[in-house]
C-alpha positions in Angstrom: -90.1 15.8 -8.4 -90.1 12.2 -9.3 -87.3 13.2 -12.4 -85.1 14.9 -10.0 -85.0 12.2 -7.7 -84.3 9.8 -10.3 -81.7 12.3 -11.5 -80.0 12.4 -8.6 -80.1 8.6 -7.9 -78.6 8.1 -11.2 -75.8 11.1 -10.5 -74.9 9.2 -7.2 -74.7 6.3 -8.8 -72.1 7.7 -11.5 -70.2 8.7 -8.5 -70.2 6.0 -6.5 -68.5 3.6 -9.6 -65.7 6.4 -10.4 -65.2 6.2 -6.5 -64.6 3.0 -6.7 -62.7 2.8 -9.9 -60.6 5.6 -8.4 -59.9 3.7 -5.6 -59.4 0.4 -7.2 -56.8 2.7 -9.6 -55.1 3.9 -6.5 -54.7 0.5 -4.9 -53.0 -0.8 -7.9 -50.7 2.1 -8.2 -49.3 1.5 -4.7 -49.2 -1.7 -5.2 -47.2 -1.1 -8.6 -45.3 1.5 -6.8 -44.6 -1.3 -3.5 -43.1 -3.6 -6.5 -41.2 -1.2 -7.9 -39.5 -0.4 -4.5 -39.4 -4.0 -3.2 -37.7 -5.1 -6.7 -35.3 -2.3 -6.6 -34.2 -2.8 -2.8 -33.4 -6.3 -3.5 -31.5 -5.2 -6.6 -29.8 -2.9 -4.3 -29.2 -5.7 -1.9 -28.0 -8.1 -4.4 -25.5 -5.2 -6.0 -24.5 -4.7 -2.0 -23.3 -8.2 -2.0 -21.9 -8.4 -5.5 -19.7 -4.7 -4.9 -15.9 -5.2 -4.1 -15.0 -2.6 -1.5 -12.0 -0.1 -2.7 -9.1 0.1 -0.9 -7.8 3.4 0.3 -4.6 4.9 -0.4 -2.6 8.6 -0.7 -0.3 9.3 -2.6 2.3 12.2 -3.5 4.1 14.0 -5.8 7.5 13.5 -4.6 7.8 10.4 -4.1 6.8 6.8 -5.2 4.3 4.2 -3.4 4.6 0.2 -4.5 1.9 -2.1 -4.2 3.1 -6.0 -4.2 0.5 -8.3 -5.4 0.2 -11.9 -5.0 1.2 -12.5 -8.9 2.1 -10.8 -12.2 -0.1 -7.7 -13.0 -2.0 -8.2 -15.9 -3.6 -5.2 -16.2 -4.0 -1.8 -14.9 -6.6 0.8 -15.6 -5.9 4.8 -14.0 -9.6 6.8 -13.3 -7.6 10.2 -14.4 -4.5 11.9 -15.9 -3.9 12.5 -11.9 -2.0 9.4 -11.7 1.0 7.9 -13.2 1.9 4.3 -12.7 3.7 1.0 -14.1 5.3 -2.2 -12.9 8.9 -1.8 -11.5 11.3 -2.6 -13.8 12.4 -7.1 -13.9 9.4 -7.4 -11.2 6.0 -8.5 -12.7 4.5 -8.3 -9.3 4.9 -4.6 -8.0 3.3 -1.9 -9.3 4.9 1.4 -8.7 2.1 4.7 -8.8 2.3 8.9 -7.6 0.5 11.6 -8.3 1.0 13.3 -11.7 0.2 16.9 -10.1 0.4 18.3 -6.9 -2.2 18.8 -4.2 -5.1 16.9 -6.8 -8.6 17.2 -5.6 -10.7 15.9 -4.9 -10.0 11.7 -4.7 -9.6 9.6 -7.8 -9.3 5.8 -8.8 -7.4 2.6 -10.4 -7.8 -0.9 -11.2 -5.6 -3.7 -11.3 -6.1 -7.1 -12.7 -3.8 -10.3 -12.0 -2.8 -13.4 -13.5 -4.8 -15.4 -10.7 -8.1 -13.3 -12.0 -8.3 -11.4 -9.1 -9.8 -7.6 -9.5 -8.5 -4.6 -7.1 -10.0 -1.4 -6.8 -8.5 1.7 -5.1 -9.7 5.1 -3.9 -7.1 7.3 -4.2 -6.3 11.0 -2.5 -3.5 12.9 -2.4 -1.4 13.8 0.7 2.3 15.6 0.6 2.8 13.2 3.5 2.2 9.8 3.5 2.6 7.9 6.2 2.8 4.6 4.2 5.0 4.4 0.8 4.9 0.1 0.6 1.6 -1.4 0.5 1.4 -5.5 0.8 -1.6 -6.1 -0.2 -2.7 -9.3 2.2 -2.0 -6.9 4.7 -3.2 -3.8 3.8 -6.4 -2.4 5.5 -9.2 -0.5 3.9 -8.6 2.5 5.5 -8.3 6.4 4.6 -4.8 7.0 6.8 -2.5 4.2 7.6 0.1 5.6 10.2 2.3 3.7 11.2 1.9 5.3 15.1 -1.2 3.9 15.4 -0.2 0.2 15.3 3.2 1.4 16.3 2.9 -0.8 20.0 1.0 -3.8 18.4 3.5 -4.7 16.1 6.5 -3.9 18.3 5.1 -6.3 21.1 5.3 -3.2 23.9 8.7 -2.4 22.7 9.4 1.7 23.9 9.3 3.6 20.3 11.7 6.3 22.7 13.7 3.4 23.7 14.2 1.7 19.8 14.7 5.6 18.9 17.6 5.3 21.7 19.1 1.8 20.0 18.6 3.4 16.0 20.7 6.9 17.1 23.2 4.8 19.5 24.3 2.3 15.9 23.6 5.2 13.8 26.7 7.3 15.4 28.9 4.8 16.4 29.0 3.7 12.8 31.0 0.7 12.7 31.6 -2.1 9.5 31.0 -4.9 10.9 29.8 -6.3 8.0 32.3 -7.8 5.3 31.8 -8.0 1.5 27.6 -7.3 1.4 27.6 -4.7 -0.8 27.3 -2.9 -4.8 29.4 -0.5 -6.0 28.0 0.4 -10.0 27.4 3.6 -11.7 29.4 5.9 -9.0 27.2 4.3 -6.1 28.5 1.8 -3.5 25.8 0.8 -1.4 26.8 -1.7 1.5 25.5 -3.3 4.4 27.7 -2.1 7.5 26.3 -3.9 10.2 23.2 -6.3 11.9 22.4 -6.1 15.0 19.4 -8.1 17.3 17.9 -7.0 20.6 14.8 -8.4 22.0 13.9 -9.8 18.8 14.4 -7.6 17.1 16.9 -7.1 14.0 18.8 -3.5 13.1 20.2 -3.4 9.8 23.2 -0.7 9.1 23.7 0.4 5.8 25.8 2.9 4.0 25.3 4.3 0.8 28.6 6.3 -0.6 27.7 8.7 -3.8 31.4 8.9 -5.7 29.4 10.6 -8.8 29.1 14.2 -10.0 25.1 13.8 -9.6 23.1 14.0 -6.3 21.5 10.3 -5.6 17.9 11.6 -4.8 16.4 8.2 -2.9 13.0 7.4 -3.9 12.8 4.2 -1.7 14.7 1.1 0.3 13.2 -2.1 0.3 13.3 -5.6 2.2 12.0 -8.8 0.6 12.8 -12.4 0.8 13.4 -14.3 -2.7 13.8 -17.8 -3.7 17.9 -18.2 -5.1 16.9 -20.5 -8.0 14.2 -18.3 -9.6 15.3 -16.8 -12.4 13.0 -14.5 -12.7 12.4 -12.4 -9.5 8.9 -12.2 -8.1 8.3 -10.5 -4.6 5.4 -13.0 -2.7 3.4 -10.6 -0.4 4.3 -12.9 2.5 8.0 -12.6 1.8 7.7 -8.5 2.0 9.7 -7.3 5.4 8.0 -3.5 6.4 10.4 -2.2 9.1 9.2 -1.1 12.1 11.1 1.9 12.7 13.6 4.3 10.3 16.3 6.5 11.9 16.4 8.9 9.2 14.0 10.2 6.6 15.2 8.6 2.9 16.5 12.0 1.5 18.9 13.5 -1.4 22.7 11.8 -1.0 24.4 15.0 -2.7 27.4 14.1 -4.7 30.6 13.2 -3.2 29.0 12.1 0.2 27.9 9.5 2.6 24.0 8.3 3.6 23.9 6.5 6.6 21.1 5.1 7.8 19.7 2.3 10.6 16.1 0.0 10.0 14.6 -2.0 12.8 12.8 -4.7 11.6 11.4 -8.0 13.6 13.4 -10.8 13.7 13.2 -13.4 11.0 15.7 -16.7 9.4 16.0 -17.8 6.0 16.3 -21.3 4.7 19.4 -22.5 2.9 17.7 -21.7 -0.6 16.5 -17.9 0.1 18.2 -14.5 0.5 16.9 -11.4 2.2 17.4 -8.5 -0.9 18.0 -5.0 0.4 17.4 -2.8 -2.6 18.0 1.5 -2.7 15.7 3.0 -5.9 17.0 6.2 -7.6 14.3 8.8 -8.2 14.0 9.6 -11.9 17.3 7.4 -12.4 18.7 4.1 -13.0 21.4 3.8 -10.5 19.2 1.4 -8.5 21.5 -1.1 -5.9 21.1 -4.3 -4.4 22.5 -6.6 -1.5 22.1 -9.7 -1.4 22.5 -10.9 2.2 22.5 -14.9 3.3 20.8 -16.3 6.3 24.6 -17.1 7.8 25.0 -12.9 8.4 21.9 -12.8 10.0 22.2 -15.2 12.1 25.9 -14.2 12.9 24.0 -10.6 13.8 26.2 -8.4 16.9 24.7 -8.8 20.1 23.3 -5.1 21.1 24.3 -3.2 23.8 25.1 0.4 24.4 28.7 -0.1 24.9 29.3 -0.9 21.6 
């Protein structure tokens, strides 16, 4: 009896210490474990404040987007074989991209790299649409769809869209040259500047663009930017990109032996002596690119609007 009592105290004791080891294991694995997570969430928290957020933009197949960045691209790295891209030809500044294939899914990337050091990252998706084909990149938000609807009253100070529509379609069919000597006329293309009007602060700019060639003139895009007369070399600043407001007609095909009109509203603005305002017309898969150069005296000299013009 005596034996299998001292048996037993001798068995509980056993148990009682690999309870306790147990226990002391199990106390150190959370503990491990706890460090483990509470190193790992401030890694995470650290990456969080480190990670540069990527812009958001779409893209197409049939036409071209630019992005203008505050200095000379450097360097530019595409995430697939969806995308095509390269700087626009004399301008170190502006990068011009589209979509490789049609209807790509789902999203992809790039990179870009400036002289100032600064790193960009993009998020990419494809759209046969998009609302946006210029992106300045001070100005451009991190969003998935930038229409231009939705900041349509904002940025046109409670200015009717039906009532600009009215003023665009009113200069668009009276078409009137107004206008003298602003104008290009090189490879079978004359592209001019007919006319500039201002109402309410804001400026209308007429221009023609008369295909004399055998070819069609498929437009891939129409630009506004202020420039400096004395550089030599052309470089777009981000703050000296103009985005109109309003477009009367889509940019389209100009077939051969015919006339493009078309009206831009933009808000009103005034050069100094030393700038010019460039309106520039981009060929799709040409060369036959044009460009006015127009002085702050035309703008200022811009025709009173009314509808009995």
């Amino acid at each position: 009896m005596k034996k299998c009592i001292k048996y037993t105290a001798v068995i509980f004791f056993v148990i009682s210490i690999a309870a306790k080891i147990y226990a002391q294991q199990t106390i150190n694995n959370h503990q491990f474990t706890d460090s483990i997570t509470s190193n790992a969430k401030k890694e995470v928290s650290l990456l969080d404040k480190a990670k540069i957020e990527p812009y958001w933009l779409t893209v197409t197949y049939e036409k071209t987007s630019h992005l203008i960045f505050p200095s000379k691209i450097r360097y530019v790295d595409l995430g697939s074989e969806y995308l095509i891209a390269g700087k626009a030809d004399g301008v170190e500044n502006v990068l011009r991209i589209k979509a490789a294939v049609q209807n790509f899914e789902p999203e992809t990337n790039f990179s870009v790299i400036t002289e100032d050091g600064r790193f960009y990252n993009f998020d990419v998706f494809y759209s046969s649409a998009p609302a946006v084909l210029t992106y300045d990149l001070l100005k451009m938000k991190q969003t998935e769809q930038q229409k231009v609807s939705e900041t349509l009253f904002d940025e046109m100070e409670g200015y009717s869209p039906s009532f600009a529509e009215l003023i665009l379609e009113t200069i668009y069919q009276q078409n009137k040259k107004i206008v003298k000597n602003i104008d290009s006329d090189r490879y079978g293309i004359e592209f001019s500047l007919n006319a500039i009007y201002v109402h309410q602060g804001k400026l209308y700019f007429h221009i023609t663009l008369n295909n004399k060639s055998s070819l069609p003139f498929i437009i891939d895009s129409i630009t506004f930017s202020i420039v400096n007369k004395k550089k030599a070399k052309k470089i777009i600043l981000q703050d000296q990109t103009l985005s109109p407001l309003r477009t009367y007609k889509a940019l389209d095909k100009v077939p051969e032996k015919s006339e493009y009109n078309n009206v831009f509203m933009l808000d009103q603005f005034t050069l100094t002596k030393d700038k010019l305002l460039l309106i520039e017309i981009f060929e799709k898969n040409g060369e036959r690119n044009q460009l006015l150069r127009v002085k702050n005296a035309a703008i200022i000299d811009a025709k009173i609007f009314d509808f009995d013009l």
